[in-house]
KOLDRENMI-744081 format. One record per residue (C-alpha): x, y, z; residue number from 0. Coordinates in steps of 0.25 Angstrom, whole numbers, plus 5000, padded with zeros to 4 digits. Example, Ala and Ser with C-alpha at 12.3 -4.5 7.8 and 13.67 -1.06 7.14 Angstrom:
R, x, y, z, pos
R, 5049, 4982, 5031, 0 $
R, 5055, 4996, 5029, 1 $
//
This chain:
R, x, y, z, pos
R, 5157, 5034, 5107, 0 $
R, 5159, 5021, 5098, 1 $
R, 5147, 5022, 5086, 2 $
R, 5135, 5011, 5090, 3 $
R, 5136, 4999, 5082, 4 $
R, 5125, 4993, 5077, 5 $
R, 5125, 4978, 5078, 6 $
R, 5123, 4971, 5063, 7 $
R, 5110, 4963, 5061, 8 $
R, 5110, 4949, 5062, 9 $
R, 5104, 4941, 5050, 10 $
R, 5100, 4926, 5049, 11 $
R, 5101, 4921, 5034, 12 $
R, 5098, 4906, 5031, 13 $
R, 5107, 4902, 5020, 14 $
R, 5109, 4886, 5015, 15 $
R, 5119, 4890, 5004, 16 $
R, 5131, 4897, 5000, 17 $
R, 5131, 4907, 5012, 18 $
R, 5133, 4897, 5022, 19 $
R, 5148, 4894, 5016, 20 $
R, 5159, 4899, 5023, 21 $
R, 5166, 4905, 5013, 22 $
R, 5155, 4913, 5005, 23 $
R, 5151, 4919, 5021, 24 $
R, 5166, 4924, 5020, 25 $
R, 5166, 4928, 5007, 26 $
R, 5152, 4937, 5010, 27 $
R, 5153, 4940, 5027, 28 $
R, 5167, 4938, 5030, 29 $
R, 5166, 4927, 5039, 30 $
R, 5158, 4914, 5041, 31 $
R, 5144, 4920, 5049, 32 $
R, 5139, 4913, 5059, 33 $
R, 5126, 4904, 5055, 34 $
R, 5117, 4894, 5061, 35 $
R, 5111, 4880, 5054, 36 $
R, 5095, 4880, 5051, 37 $
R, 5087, 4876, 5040, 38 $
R, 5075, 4884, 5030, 39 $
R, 5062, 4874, 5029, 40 $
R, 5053, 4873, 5015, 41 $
R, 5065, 4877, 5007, 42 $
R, 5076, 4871, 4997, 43 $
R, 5085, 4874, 4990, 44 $
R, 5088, 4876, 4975, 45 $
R, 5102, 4878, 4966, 46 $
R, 5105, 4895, 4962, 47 $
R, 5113, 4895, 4950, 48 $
R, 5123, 4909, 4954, 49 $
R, 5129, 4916, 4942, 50 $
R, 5134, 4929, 4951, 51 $
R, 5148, 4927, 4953, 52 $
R, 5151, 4932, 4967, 53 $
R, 5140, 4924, 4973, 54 $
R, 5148, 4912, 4965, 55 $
R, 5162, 4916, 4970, 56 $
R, 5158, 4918, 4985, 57 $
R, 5150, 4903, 4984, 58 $
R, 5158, 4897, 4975, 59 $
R, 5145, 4892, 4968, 60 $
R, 5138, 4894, 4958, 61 $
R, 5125, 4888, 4962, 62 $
R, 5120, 4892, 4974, 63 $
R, 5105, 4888, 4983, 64 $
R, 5093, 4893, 4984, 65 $
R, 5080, 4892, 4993, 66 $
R, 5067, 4886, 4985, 67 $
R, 5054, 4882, 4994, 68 $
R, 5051, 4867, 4997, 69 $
R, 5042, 4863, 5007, 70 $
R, 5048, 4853, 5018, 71 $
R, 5061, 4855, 5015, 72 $
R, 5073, 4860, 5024, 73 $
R, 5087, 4871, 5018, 74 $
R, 5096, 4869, 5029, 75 $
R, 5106, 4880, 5031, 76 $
R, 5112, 4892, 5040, 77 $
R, 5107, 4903, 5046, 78 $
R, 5117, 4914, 5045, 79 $
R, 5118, 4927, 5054, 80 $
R, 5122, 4937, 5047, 81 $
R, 5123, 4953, 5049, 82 $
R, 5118, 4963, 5041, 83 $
R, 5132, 4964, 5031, 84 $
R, 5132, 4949, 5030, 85 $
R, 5118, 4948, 5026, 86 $
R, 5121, 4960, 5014, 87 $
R, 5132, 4950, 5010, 88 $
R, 5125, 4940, 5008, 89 $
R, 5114, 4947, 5003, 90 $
R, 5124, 4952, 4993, 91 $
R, 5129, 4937, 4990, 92 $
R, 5116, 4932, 4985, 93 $
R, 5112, 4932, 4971, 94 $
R, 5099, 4939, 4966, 95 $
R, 5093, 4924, 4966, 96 $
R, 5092, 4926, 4981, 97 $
R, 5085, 4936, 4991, 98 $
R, 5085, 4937, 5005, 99 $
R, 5071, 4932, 5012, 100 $
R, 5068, 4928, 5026, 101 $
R, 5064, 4913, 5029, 102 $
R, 5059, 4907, 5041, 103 $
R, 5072, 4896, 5044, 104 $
R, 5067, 4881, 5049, 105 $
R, 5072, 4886, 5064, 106 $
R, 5060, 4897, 5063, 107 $
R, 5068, 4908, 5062, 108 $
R, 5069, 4918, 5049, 109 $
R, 5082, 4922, 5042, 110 $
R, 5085, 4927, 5028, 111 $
R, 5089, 4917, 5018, 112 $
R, 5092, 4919, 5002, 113 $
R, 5078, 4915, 4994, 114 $
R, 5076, 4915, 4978, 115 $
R, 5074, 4928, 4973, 116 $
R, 5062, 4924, 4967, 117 $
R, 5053, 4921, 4978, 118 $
R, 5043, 4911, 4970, 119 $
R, 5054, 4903, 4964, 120 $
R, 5058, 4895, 4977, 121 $
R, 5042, 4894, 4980, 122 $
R, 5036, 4880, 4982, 123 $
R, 5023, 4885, 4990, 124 $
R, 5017, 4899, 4988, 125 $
R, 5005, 4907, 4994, 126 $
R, 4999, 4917, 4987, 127 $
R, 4991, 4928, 4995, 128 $
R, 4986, 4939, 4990, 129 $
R, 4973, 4946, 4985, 130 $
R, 4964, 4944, 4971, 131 $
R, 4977, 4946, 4962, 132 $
R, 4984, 4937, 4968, 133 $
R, 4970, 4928, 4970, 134 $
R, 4969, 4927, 4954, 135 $
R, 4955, 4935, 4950, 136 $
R, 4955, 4937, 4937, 137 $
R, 4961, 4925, 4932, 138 $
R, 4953, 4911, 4933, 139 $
R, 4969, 4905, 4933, 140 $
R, 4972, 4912, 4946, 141 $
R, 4979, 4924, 4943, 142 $
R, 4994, 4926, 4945, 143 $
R, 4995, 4915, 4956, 144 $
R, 4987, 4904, 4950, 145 $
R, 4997, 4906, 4938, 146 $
R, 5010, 4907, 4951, 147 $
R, 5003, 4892, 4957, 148 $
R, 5001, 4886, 4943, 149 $
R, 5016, 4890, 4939, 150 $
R, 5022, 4887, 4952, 151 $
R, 5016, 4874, 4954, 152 $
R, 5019, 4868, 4940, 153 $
R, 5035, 4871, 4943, 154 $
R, 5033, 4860, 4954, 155 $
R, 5019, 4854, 4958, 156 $
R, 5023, 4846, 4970, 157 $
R, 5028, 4857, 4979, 158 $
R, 5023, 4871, 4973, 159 $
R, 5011, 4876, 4977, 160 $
R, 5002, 4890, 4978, 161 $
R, 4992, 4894, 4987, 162 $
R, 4985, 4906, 4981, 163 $
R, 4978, 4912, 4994, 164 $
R, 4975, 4925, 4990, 165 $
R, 4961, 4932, 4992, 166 $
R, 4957, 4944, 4985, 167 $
R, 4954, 4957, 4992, 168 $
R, 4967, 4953, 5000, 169 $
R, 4976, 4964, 5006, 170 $
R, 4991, 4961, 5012, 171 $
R, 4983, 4963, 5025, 172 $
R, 4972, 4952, 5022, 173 $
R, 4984, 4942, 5017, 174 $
R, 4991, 4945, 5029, 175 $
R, 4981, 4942, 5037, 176 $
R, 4977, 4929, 5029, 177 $
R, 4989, 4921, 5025, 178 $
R, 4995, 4916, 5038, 179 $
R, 4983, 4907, 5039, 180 $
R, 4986, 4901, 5024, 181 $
R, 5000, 4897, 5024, 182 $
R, 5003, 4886, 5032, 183 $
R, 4995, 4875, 5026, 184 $
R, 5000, 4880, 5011, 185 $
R, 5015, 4880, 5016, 186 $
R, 5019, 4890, 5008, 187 $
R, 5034, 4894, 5006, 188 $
R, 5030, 4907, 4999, 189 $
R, 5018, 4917, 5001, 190 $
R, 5015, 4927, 4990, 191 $
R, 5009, 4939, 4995, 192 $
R, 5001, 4945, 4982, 193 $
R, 4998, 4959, 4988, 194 $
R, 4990, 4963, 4982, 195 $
R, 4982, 4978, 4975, 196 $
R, 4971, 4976, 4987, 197 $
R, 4983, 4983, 4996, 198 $
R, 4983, 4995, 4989, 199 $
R, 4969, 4997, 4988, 200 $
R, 4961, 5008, 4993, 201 $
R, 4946, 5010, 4996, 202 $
R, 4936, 5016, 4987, 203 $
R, 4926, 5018, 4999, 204 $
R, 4924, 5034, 5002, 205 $
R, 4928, 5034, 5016, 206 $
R, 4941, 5028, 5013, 207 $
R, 4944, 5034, 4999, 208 $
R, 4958, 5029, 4989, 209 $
R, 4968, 5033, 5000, 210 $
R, 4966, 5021, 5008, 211 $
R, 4969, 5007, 5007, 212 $
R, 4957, 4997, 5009, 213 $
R, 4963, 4992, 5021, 214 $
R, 4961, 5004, 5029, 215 $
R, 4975, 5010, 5033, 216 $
R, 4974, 5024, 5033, 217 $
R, 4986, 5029, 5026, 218 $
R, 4997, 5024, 5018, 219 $
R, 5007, 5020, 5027, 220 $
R, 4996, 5011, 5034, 221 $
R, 4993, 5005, 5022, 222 $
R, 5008, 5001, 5018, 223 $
R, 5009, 4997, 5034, 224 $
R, 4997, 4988, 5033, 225 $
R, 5003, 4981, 5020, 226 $
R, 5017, 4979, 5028, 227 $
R, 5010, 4973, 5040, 228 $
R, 5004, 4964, 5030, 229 $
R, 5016, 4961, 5024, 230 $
R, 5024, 4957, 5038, 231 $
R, 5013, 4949, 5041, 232 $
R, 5014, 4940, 5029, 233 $
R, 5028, 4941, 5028, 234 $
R, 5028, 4934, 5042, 235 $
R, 5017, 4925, 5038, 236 $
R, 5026, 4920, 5026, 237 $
R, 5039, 4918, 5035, 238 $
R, 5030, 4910, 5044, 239 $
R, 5029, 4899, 5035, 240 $
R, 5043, 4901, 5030, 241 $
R, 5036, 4907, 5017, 242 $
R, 5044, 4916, 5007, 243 $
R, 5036, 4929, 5006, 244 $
R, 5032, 4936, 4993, 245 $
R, 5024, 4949, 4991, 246 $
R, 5019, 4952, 4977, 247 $
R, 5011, 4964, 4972, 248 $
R, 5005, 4972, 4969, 249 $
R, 5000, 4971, 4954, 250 $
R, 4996, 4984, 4945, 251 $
R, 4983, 4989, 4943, 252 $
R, 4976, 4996, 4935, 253 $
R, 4972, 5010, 4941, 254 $
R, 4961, 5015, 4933, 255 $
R, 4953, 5001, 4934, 256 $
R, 4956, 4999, 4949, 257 $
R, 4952, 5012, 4955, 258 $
R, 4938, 5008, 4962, 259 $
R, 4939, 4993, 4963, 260 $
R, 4930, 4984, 4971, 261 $
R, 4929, 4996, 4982, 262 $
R, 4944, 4999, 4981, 263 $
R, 4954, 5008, 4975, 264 $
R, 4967, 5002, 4969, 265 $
R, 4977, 5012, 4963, 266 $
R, 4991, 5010, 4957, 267 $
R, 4998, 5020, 4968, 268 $
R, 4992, 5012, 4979, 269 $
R, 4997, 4999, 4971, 270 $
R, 5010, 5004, 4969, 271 $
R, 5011, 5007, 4983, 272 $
R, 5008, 4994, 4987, 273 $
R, 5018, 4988, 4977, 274 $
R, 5030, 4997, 4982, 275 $
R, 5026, 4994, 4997, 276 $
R, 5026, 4979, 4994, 277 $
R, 5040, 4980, 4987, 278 $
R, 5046, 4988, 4998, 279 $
R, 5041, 4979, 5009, 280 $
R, 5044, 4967, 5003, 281 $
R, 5059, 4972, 5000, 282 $
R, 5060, 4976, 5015, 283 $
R, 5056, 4963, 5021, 284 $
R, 5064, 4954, 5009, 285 $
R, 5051, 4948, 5004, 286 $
R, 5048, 4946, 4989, 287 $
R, 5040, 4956, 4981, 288 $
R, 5035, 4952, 4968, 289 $
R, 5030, 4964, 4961, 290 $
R, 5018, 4962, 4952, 291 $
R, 5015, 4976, 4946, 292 $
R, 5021, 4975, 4934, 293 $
R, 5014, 4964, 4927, 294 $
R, 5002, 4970, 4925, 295 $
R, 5006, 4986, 4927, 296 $
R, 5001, 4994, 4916, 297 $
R, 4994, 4982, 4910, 298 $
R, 4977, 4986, 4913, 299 $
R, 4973, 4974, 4905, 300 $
R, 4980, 4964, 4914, 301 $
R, 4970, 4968, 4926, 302 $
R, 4955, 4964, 4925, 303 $
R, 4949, 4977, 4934, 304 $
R, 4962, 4985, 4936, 305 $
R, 4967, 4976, 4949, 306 $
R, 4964, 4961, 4943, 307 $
R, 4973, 4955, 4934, 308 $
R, 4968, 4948, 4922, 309 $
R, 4973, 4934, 4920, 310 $
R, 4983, 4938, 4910, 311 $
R, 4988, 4948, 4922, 312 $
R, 4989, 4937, 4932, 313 $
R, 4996, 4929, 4921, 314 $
R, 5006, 4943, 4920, 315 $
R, 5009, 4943, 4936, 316 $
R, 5012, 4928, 4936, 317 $
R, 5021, 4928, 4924, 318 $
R, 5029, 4941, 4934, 319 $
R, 5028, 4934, 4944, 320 $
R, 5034, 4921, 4939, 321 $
R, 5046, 4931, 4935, 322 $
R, 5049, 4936, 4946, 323 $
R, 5047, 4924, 4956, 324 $
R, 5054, 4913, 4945, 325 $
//
């Protein structure tokens, strides 16, 4: 008996560019694939300089596109159905300036398409939602997003904006549950999820003792399951408003001055956990993580009270973030 063969997986990729010439589809799948006219809404597009050679023999270019965010403007381009060996050519063929993301096309159907690497670059409109870090306690300047809106707005004050809606105390399951209602009149085109140490707390209360987070899920594995569910909630939530997601946090604490605070227990295990859960999550689904331990690790007097940065701390994670994201 004949081996059953398992049918390769179709895959819809939005392209505007050098993919949908005939020879660079030969050159990378063999053939001319089959594709289908459609448009992506609230982009445009911007020149790439390419310096890697095969990407410039293929295309013959050596300046290719790229998407930025613009509200009320239209890309038109191709839908191309790829299977699962065409999509690794092509993921193979674009440069490190590009990664693969899921957007919501103007015919309301989702494909992949090739964004900027660095997912604040293209941004016009951002939300920010998150807990007190995110919020700016500690720092009269609005902490490390007031610095992101004042910075982003200046590089073009007619169509940047920020919207910093985070509330302290927040969880992921908190945000979840309160952003849908936020977006639409801000027309964001990216929300920035800060999530943040609140997740990986633990009561200090004697009938639920350190081992359990403040939420109330009874083991590890419920608590990691909770933050997923949280996660796919506002990963739809963003992809409803044709919103490019992107997770950032946890940041570093300070263990000694955080083990009893405010009724609740916050350890650097627990933290770590939640910053490697993030990370693997984020890789999974092909959302953007911005990892924002570093700045302040090891560095006790960048925090007020062990969890807080100090405003030259939320001077520290806006100049890492403005690295990794410009």
């Amino acid at each position: 008996m004949a081996p059953e063969v398992t049918p390769l997986r179709p895959h819809t990729l939005f392209s505007f560019g050098t993919l949908l010439d005939e020879r660079v589809q030969l050159s990378l799948f063999g053939r001319a694939v089959p594709s289908s006219p459609t448009s992506l809404v609230g982009h445009t597009t911007r020149p790439l300089p390419i310096t890697d050679p095969t990407v410039i023999a293929t295309s013959g270019l050596d300046v290719h596109l790229t998407l930025a965010r613009r509200h009320g403007s239209v890309v038109e381009g191709a839908v191309l159905h790829l299977t699962d060996e065409d999509l690794a050519a092509a993921d193979a063929y674009e440069v490190d300036d590009y990664v693969r993301r899921r957007v919501l096309l103007s015919s309301g159907e989702t494909a992949w398409a090739y964004l900027d690497a660095k997912p604040l670059r293209p941004a016009a409109r951002i939300v920010i939602v998150g807990d007190s870090i995110a919020y700016g306690r500690c720092d009269p300047d609005g902490g490390w997003a007031g610095r992101l809106a004042a910075s982003h707005i200046a590089a073009n004050e007619s169509e940047h904006r920020v919207f910093n809606l985070a509330i302290p105390g927040s969880t992921l399951t908190d945000v979840s549950a309160q952003t849908p209602a936020l977006l639409a009149p801000r027309l964001p085109d990216t929300l920035l999820v800060a999530a943040g140490i609140n997740d990986s707390a633990t009561s200090t209360a004697a009938d639920h003792g350190s081992a359990l987070p403040r939420t109330g899920p009874e083991t590890r594995e419920d608590w990691l399951t909770d933050i997923a569910t949280s996660l796919d909630s506002l990963a739809a939530t963003a992809m409803s408003h044709n919103a490019r997601l992107v997770v950032a946090g946890p940041t570093w604490l300070d263990e000694a001055r955080t083990r009893d605070h405010e009724g609740l227990r916050f350890t650097r295990d627990r933290a770590l956990a939640l910053r490697a859960f993030l990370r693997n999550w984020c890789a999974e689904h092909h959302v953007d993580f911005l990892d924002v331990w570093e700045p302040l690790r090891d560095n006790a007097g960048l925090l007020v009270d062990g969890l807080h940065p100090t405003p030259a701390g939320h001077q520290a994670l806006h100049q890492h973030l403005h690295a990794l994201s410009r």
